[in-house]
Structure formats: C-alpha cells, structure tokens
C-alpha positions as CSV (number, residue, x, y, z in Angstrom):
1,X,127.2,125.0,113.8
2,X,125.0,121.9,114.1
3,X,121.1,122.4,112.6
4,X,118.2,121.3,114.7
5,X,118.1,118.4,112.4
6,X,121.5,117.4,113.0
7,X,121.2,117.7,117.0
8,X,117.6,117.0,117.9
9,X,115.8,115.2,114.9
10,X,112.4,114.9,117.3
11,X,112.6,119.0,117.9
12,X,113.6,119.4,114.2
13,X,109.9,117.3,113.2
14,X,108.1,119.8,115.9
15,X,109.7,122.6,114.4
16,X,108.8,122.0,110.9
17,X,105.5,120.5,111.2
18,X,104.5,123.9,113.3
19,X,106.6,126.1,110.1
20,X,103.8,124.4,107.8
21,X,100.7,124.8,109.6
22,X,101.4,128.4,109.7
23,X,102.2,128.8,106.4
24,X,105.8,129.7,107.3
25,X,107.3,128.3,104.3
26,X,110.4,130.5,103.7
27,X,111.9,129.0,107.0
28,X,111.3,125.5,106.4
29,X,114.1,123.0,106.1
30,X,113.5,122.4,102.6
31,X,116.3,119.8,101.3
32,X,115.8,118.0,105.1
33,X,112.2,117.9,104.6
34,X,112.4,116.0,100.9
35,X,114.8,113.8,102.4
36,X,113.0,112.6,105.2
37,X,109.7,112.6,102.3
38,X,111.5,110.0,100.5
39,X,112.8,108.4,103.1
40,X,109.1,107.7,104.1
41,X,108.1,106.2,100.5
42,X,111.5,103.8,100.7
43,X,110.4,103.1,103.9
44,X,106.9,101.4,103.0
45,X,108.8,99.5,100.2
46,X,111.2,97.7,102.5
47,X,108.4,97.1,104.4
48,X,107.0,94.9,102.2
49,X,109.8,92.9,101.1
50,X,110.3,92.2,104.5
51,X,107.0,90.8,105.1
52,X,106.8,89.3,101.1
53,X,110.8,87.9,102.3
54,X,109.3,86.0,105.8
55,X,106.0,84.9,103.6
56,X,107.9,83.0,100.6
57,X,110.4,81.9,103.6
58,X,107.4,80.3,104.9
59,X,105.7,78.9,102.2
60,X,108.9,77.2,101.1
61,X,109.3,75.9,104.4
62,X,105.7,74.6,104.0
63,X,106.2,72.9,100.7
64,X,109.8,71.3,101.2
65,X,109.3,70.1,104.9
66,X,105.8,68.7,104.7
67,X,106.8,66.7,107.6
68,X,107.8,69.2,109.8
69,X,104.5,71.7,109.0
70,X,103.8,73.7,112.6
71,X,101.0,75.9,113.2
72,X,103.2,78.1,113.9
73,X,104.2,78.4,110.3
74,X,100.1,78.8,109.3
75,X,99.8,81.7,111.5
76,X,103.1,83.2,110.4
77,X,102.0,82.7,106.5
78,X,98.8,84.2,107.2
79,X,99.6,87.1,109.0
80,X,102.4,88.0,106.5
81,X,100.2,87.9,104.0
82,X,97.3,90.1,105.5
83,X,100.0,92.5,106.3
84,X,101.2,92.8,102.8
85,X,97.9,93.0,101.7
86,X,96.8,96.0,104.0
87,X,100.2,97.5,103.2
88,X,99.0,97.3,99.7
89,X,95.8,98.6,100.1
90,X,96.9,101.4,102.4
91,X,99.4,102.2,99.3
92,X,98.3,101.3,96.3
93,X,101.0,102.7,94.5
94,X,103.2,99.8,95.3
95,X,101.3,97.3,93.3
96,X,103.5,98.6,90.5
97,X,106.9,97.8,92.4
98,X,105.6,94.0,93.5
99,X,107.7,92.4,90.7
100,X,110.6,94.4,92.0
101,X,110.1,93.9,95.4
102,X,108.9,89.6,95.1
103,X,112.6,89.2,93.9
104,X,114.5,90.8,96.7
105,X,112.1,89.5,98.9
106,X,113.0,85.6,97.2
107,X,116.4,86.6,98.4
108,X,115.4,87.1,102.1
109,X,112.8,83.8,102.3
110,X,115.8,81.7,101.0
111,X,117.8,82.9,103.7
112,X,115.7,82.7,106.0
113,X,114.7,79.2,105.0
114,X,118.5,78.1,104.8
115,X,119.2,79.7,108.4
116,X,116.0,78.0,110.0
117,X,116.2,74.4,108.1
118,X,118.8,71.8,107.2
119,X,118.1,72.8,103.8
120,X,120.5,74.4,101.8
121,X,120.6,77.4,98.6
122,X,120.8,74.5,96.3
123,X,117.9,72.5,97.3
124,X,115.3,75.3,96.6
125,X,114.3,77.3,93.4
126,X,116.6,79.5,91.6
127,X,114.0,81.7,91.0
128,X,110.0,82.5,93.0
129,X,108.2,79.7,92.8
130,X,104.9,81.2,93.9
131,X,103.0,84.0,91.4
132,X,102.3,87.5,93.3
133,X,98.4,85.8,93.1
134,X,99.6,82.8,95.0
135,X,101.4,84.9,97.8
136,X,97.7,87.1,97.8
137,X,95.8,83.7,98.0
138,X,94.2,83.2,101.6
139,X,93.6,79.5,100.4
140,X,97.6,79.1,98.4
141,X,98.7,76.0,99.4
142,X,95.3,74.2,98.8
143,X,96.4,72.8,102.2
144,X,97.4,75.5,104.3
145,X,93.7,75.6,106.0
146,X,92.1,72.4,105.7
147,X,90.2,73.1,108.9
148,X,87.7,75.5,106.9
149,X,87.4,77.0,103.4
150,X,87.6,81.1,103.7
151,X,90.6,81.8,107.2
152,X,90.5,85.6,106.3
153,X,86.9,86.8,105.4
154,X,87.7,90.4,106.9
155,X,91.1,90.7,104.9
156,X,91.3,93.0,101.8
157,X,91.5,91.5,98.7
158,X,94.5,92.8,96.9
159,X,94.4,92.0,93.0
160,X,98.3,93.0,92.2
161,X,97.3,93.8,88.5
162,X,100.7,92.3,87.0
C-alpha cells in the first residue's frame, strides 16, 4: 500500500506539520521528513546558481557585445544580482559554497550567452572572469550605470568573505 507521501504529498505536509505541533513525534514520517529537509537546503543552492548563471551570462554579454548593450540587460544584471544578494543574506550559510556554486553557475552564463548571441564557447573565458566581489558590486562594470553613482541604495551589502 501507497503512503500519504506517495499519493497526496500536499496531505502528507498537513499531516506532518500538525504530527509536530502536537508533539506527536513517534508517528512522524521520519526518513520522508529529512528528505524533503534536504531537499530544501539543495534547493536554495540551485537557486543561486541560477541566478549567479543568468548574472555572469549577462555581464559577459555586456562586456563582449558593447555594441549591442540594452537596458534590458541593466535591469536583468541588477536584479540578478540583488537577488543573489538577498538569497545570501536570507542564508548566510551559502557564502561558504559561492566558489562552488560561481563555477557551475560560469557553466550556465556561457550557455546562456552562446544560445542568445552569435558568440560561440571559444570566444569567451575558459574560466570566471568576474571575482564573487565583482558579481556583488552594484557599480561592476564601471559602466553599467553611468546615469548615477549608487542604482541600489536599499540592497544588502553581501561581503562573500572568500
């Protein structure tokens, strides 16, 4: 026979959430319950690869197609960056796993840039061109804002401690 967890995951988080606020722990779904725990944690990290992978996409976009810079790529720049940064600061824990998770997101932003450009693998960096300080930088590229000196006042500064 099926568990709850199997058949009606939505029922099966009711269940257990109701099992722990009662103190009910001898029928919880223990070996469910740490895998859907971890699950969370692996969750917030490929969270921020993908936003780190559409933010280096970007910026290399912005530095090897000068010519073809669209505000459309500022706004996407900044607002992968502030939500990195809030992802960070909501979890600091995965300051330690930025080193880790800048690589596999290089992977992603030269995908993305060989998918949306006529560039091609060979035309970009082997390897991140841009420090974890640089990706954090509100003002990295110099000329990103040129219309005014500070674009995110309100955004958390995240020092990535590296």
């Amino acid at each position: 026979m099926n568990s709850l967890y199997e058949t009606d995951f939505y029922a099966w988080t009711l269940e257990q959430s109701r099992l722990l606020r009662e103190g009910d722990f001898k029928h919880l779904d223990i070996p469910n319950l740490v895998e859907e725990i971890e699950s969370l944690g692996k969750q917030e990290r490929r969270e921020l690869e993908n936003r780190l992978g559409v933010l280096i996409g970007h910026l290399l976009k912005w530095d090897y197609q000068p010519d073809k810079r669209t505000k459309s790529w500022r706004a996407t720049i900044r607002e992968q960056r502030r939500a990195a940064q809030k992802l960070i600061a909501q979890n600091p824990s995965l300051k330690s796993y930025l080193p880790e998770a800048i690589a596999d997101a290089y992977e992603a932003g030269l995908d993305l840039v060989v998918k949306e450009t006529p560039l091609d693998y060979s035309d970009l960096p082997k390897d991140c061109p841009y420090t974890s300080e640089q990706l954090f930088d509100p003002n990295f590229p110099a000329d990103l804002n040129p219309d005014y000196a500070n674009p995110s006042p309100t955004c958390p500064k995240v020092s990535p401690d590296i």
